[in-house]
KEKE-3310 file (N, C-alpha, C; in steps of 0.2 Angstrom, whole numbers, plus 5000, padded with zeros to 4 digits):
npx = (4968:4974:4976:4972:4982:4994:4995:5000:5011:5018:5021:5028:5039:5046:5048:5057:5068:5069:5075:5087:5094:5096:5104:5116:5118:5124:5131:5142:5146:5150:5162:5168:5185:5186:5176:5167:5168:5157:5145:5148:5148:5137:5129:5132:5132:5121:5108:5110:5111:5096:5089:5093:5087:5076:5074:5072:5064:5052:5051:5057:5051:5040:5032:5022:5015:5011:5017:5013:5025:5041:5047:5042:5042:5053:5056:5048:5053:5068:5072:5064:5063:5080:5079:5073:5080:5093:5090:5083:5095:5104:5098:5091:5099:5113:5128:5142:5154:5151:5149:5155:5168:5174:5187:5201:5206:5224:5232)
npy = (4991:4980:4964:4952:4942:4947:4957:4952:4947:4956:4961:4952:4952:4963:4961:4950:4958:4969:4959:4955:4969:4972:4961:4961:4974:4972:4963:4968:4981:4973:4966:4977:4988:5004:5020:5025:5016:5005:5012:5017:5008:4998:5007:5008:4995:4987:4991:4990:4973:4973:4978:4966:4955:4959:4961:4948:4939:4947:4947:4934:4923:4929:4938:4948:4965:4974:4991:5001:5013:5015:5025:5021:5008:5008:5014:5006:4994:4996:5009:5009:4996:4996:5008:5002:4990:4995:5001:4994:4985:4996:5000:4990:4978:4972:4982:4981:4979:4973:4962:4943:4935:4921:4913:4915:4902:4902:4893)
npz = (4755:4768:4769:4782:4785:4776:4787:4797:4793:4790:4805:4809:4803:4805:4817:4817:4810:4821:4832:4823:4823:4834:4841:4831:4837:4850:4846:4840:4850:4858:4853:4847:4853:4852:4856:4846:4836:4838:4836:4823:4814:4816:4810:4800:4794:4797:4792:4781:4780:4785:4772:4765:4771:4770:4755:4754:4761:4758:4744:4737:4746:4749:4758:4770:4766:4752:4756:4748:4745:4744:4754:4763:4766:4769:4782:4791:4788:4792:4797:4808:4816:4818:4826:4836:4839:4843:4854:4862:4866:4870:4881:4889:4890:4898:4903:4891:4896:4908:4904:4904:4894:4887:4889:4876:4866:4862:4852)
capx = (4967:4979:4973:4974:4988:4998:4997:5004:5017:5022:5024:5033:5046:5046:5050:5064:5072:5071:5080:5092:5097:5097:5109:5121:5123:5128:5139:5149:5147:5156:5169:5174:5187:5185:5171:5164:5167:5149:5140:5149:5145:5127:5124:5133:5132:5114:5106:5113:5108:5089:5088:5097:5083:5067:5072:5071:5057:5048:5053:5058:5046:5031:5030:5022:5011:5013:5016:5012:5028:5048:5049:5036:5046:5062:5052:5045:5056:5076:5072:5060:5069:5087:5081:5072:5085:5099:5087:5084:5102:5107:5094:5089:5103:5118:5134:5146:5161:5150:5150:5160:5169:5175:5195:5205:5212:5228:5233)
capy = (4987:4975:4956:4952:4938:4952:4963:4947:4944:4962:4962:4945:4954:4969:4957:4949:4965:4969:4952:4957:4973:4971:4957:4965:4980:4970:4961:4975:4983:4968:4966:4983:4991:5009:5022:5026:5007:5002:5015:5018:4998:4999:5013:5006:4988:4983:4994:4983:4968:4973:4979:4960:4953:4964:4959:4941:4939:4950:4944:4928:4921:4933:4938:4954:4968:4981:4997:5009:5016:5013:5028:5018:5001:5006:5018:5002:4987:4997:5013:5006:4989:4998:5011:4997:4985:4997:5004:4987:4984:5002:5002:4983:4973:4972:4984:4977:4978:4967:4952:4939:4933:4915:4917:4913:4897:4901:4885)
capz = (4761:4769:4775:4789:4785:4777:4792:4802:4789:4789:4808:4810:4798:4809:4826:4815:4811:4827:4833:4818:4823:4843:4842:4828:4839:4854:4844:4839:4856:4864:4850:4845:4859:4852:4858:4840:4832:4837:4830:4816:4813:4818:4807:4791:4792:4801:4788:4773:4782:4785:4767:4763:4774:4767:4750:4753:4765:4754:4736:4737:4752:4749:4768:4769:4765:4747:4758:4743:4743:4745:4758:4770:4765:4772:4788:4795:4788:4794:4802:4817:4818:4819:4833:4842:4842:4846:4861:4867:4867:4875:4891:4893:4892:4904:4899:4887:4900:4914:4902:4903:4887:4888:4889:4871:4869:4860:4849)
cpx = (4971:4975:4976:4982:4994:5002:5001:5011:5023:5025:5030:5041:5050:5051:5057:5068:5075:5077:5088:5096:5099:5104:5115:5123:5125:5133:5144:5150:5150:5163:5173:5176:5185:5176:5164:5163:5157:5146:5141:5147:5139:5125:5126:5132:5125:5110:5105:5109:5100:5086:5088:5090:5075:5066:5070:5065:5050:5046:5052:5053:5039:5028:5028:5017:5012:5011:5016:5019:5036:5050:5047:5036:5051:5059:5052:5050:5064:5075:5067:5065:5075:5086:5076:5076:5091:5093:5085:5089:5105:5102:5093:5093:5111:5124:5138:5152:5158:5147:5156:5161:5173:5186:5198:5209:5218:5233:5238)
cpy = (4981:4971:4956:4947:4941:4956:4958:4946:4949:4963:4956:4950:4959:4964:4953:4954:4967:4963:4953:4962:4974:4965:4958:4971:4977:4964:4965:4979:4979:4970:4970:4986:4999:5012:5024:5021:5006:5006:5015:5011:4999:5002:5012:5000:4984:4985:4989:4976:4968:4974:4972:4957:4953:4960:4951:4937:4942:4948:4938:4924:4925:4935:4946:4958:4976:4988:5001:5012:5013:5017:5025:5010:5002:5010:5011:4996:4988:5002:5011:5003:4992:5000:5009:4994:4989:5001:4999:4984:4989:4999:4994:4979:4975:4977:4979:4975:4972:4960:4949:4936:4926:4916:4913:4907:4899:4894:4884)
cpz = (4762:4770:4780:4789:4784:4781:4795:4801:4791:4798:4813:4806:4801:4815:4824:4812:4817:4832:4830:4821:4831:4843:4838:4830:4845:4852:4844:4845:4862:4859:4849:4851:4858:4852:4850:4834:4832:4835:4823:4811:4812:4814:4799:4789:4794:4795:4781:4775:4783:4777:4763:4766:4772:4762:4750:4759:4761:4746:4737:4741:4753:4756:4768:4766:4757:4753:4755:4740:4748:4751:4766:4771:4771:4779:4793:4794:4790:4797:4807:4820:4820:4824:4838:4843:4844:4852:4866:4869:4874:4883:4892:4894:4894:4901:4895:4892:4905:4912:4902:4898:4889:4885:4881:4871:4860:4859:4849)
residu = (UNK:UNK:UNK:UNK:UNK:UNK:UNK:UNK:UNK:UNK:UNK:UNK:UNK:UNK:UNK:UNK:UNK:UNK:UNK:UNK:UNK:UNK:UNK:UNK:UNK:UNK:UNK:UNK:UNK:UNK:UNK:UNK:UNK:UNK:UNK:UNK:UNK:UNK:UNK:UNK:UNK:UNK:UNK:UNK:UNK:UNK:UNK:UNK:UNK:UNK:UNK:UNK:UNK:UNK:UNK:UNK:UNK:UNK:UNK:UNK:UNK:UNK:UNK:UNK:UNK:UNK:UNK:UNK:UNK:UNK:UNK:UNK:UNK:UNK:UNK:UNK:UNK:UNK:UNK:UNK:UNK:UNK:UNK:UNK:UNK:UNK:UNK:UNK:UNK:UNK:UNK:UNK:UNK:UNK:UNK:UNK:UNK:UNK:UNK:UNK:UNK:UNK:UNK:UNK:UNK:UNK:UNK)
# end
């Protein structure tokens, strides 16, 4: 049986995931000029960094709930969060082409 402060911890970890992974795929979705860059990114580097984040929120900082098992760790704390924050990317926020980027100042 989880506590209640658990469940809270476990979904605070979740909303930070999401923040993690929604804002790492519109970075890469601004920066990289090619059509296959952002995913390919998103789907090898966001990964690592929620892993990087679990462990240390979890370990180190004790935030969180024992979910039984490693397959139902990584389900809820990188596969959700990834294909929430890259779908709250894709549909809710503005294309990448109709931001403006602040012009280079060459020194």
């Amino acid at each position: 049986m989880v506590s209640f402060a658990a469940g809270i911890g476990l979904l605070v970890m979740m909303a930070v995931h999401t923040v993690i992974a929604a804002v790492a795929t519109r970075f890469f979705r601004i920066r990289l000029e090619s059509t296959w860059g952002p995913a390919v990114y998103t789907v090898l580097l966001v990964p690592v960094a929620l892993v990087a984040s679990t462990l240390f929120l979890s370990g180190t900082l004790g935030i969180g709930a024992d979910l039984g098992s490693t397959g139902m760790a990584l389900m809820l704390m990188v596969v959700a969060p990834l294909a929430l924050g890259y779908t709250i990317d894709v549909f809710w926020m503005p294309h990448p082409d109709e931001v403006e980027l602040p012009e280079r100042a060459d020194g």
